[in-house]
matplotlib code that plots the C-alpha trace (Angstrom):
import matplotlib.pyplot as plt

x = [-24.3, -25.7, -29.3, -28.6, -25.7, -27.4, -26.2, -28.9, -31.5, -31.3, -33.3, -32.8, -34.4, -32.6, -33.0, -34.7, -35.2, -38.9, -40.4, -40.2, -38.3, -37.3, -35.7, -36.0, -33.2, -34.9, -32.0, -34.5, -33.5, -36.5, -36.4, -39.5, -39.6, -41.5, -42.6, -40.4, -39.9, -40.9, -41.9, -44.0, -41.2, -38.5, -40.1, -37.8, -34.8, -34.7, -35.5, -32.4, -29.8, -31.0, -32.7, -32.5, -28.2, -28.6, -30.8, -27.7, -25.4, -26.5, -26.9, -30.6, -31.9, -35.8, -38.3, -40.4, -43.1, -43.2, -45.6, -46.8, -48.4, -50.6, -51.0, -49.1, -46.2, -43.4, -44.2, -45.1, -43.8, -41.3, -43.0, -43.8, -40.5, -39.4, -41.5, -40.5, -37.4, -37.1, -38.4, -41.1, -43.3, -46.0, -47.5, -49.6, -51.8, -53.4, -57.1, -59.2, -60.4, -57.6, -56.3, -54.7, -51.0, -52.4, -54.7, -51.6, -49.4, -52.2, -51.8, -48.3, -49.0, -51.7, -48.9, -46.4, -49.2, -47.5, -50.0, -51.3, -53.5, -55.6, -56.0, -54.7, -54.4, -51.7, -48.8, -46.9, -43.6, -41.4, -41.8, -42.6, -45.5, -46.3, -49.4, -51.5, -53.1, -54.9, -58.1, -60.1, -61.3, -60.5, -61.0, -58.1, -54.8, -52.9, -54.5, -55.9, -52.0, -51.2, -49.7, -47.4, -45.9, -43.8, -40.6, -37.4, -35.4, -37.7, -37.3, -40.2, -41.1, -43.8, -43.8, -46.5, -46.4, -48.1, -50.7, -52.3, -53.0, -56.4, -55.5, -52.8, -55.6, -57.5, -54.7, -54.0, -57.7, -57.6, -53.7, -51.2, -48.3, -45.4, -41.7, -41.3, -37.5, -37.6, -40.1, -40.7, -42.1, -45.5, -45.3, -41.7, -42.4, -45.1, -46.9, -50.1, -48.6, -46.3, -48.6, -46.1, -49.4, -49.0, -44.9, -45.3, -47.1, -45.1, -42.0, -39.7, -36.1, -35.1, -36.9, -36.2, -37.5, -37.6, -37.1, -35.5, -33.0, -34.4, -37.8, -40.6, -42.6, -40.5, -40.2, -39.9, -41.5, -39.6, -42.5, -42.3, -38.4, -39.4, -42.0, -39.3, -36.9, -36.4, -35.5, -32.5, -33.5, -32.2, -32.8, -32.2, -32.0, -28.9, -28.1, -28.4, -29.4, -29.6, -29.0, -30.0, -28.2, -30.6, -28.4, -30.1, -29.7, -28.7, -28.6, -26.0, -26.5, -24.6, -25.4, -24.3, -24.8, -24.6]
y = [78.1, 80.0, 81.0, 84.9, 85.2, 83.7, 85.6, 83.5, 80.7, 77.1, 74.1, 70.6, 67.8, 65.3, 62.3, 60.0, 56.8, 55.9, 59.5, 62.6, 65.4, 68.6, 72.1, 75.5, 77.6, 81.0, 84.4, 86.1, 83.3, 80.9, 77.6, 75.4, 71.5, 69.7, 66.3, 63.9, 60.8, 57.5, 53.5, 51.9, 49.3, 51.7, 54.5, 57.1, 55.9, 58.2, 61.2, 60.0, 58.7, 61.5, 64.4, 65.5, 65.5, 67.2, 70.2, 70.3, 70.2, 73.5, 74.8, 75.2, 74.4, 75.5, 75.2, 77.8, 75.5, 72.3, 71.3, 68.0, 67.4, 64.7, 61.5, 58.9, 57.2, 58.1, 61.7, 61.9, 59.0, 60.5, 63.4, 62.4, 61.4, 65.2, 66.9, 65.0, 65.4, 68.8, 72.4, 73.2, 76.4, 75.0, 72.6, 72.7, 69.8, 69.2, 69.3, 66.3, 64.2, 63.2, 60.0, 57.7, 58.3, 62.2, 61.7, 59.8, 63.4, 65.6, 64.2, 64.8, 68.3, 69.1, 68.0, 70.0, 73.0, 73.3, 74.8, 73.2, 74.4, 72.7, 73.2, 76.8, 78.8, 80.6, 80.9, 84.1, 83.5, 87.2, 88.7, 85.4, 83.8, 79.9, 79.9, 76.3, 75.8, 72.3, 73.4, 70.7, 67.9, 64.6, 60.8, 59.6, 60.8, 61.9, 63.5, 65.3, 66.7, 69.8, 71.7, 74.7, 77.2, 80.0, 82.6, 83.1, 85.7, 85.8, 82.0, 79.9, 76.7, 74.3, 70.9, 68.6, 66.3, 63.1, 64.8, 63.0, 64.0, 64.9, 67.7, 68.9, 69.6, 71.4, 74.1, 74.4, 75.7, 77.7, 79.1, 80.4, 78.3, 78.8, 78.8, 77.1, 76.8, 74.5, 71.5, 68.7, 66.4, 64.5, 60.9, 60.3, 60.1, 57.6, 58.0, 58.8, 62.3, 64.7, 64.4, 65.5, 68.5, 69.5, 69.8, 71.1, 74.2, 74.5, 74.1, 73.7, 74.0, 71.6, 68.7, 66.8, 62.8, 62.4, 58.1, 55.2, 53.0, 50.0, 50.4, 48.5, 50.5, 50.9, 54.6, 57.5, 55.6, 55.6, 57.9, 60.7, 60.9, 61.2, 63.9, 66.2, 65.5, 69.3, 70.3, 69.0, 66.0, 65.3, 62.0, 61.2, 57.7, 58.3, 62.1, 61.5, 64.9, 67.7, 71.6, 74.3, 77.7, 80.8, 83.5, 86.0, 85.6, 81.9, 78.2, 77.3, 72.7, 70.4, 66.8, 65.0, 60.7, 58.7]
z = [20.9, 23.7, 22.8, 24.3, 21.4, 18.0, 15.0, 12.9, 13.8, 12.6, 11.7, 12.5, 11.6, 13.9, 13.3, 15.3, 12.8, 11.6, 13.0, 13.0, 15.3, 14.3, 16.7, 15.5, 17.5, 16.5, 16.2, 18.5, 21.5, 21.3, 20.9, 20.0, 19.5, 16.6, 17.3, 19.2, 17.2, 19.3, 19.1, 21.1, 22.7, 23.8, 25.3, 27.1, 25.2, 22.4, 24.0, 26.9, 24.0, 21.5, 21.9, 25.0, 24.6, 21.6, 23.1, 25.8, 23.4, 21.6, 25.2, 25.0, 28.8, 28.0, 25.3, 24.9, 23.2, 22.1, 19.2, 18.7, 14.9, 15.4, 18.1, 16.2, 18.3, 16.0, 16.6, 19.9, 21.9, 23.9, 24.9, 28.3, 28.9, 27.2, 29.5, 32.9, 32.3, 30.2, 31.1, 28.6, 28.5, 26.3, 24.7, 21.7, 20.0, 16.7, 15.9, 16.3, 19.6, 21.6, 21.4, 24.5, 24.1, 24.3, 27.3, 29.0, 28.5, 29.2, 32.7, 32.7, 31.9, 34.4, 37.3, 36.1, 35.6, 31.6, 29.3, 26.7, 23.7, 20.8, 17.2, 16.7, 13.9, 14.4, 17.5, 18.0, 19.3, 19.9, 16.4, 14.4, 13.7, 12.8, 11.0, 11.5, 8.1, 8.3, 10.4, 8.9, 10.8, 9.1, 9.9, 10.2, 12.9, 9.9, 7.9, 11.1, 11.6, 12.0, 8.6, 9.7, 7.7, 8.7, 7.5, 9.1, 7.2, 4.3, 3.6, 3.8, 5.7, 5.5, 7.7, 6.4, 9.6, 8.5, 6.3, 3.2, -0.7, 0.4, 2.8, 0.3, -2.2, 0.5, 1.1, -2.6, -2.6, 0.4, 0.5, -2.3, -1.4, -3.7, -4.1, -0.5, 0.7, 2.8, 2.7, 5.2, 3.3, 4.4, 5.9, 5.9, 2.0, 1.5, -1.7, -0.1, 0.3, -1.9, -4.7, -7.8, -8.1, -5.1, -4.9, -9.0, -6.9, -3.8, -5.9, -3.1, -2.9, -0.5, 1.0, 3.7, 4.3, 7.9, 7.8, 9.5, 7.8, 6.1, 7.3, 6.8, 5.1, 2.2, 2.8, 1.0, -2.3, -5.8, -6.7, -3.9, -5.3, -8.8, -7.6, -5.5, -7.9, -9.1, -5.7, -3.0, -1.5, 2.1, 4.1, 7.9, 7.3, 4.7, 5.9, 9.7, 11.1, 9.3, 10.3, 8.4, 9.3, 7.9, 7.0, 5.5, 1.9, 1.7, 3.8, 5.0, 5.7, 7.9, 8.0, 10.7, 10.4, 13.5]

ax = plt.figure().add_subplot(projection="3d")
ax.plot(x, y, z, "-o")
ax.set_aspect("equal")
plt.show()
């Protein structure tokens, strides 16, 4: 769909196996990238097999930015690849130091003269707003990721990136999150996230596991399912990809396995 003639704007969590990737394709024209799934022995490929015919397919030729929640390789390993290959207008990091993989595309960056920006609160993009609600500095790369929440037609989104039980408890304290529609679930559901207070509060309606097949992690744990069990349960690695279509008053959900 040409981004100039959107009637509504999407979600997609495509999926990219043990990681995390997901495109907003906003009605206003805007496109912004989440993450870019990666491993450390393939580099390039995912982003040349996977994303980057995918953004062609739904005829987007530019990102207008691309966020990255946190360092980790199955986040952010294709990134340099994304951006050599990919027109990008910015590019925005988490809080913390920067790790090597960051340094490495900060490089990048520089070459290209992309922007790039650091632990923000809050990114304007036309007339909607992603608010960044982890602004704590942690010690450790995931819980240090970057918590955003946002509303597209009155729904609301929240995408935990790899963020722990710990940092959960902190935005209890410090936001009113409730009645979430849409719920990216922390750490490709690992129980050291999702804590069954935390989703009891958010209540969300549907969740989405962003996970590879068989992994080796034993992801998303019994427990996390048991937690988000009131709400509709989505998972890449038995969903494949999955496109939410905000229409005003309702979702409309496409999976699409690979």
């Amino acid at each position: 769909m040409s981004p100039y003639f959107r009637r509504y704007s999407t979600v997609t969590v495509i999926d990219v196996g043990q990681g995390d990737c997901i495109l907003l394709e906003l009605k206003s024209g805007e496109n912004i990238l989440i993450d870019t799934g990666g491993n450390l022995y393939n580099k390039g490929k995912l982003s040349e097999n996977t994303i980057l015919p995918y953004l062609k397919s739904r005829g987007i030729r530019f990102l207008h930015a691309l966020i990255l929640t946190h360092g980790d390789v199955d986040h952010m390993g294709e990134a340099i690849d994304l951006v050599k290959h990919f027109k990008i207008g910015k590019v925005i990091f988490n809080g913390g130091e920067y790790n090597d993989l960051e340094r490495e595309l900060i490089k990048v960056l520089d070459e290209k003269n992309i922007e790039y920006y650091k632990g923000i609160e809050k990114l304007n993009i036309n007339n909607n707003e992603f608010y960044f609600l982890n602004t704590k500095i942690y010690d450790n790369e995931n819980d240090n990721s970057s918590v955003i929440y946002f509303t597209l037609d009155h729904h609301k989104f929240l995408f935990m990136g790899d963020a722990g039980i710990e940092v959960e408890e902190n935005l209890i304290l410090e936001y009113h999150l409730n009645d979430i529609d849409f719920f990216k679930t922390g750490h490709h559901g690992s129980k050291t996230s999702s804590s069954k207070k935390f989703i009891d509060i958010i209540n969300p309606k549907y969740s989405v596991i962003s996970v590879g097949k068989k992994n080796r992690y034993g992801h998303p744990s019994k427990e996390i399912l048991k937690n988000l069990a009131s709400s509709v349960i989505y998972r890449t690695d038995i969903d494949g990809s999955i496109l939410f279509k905000i229409k005003n008053n309702h979702f409309e959900i496409e999976t699409c396995v690979s």
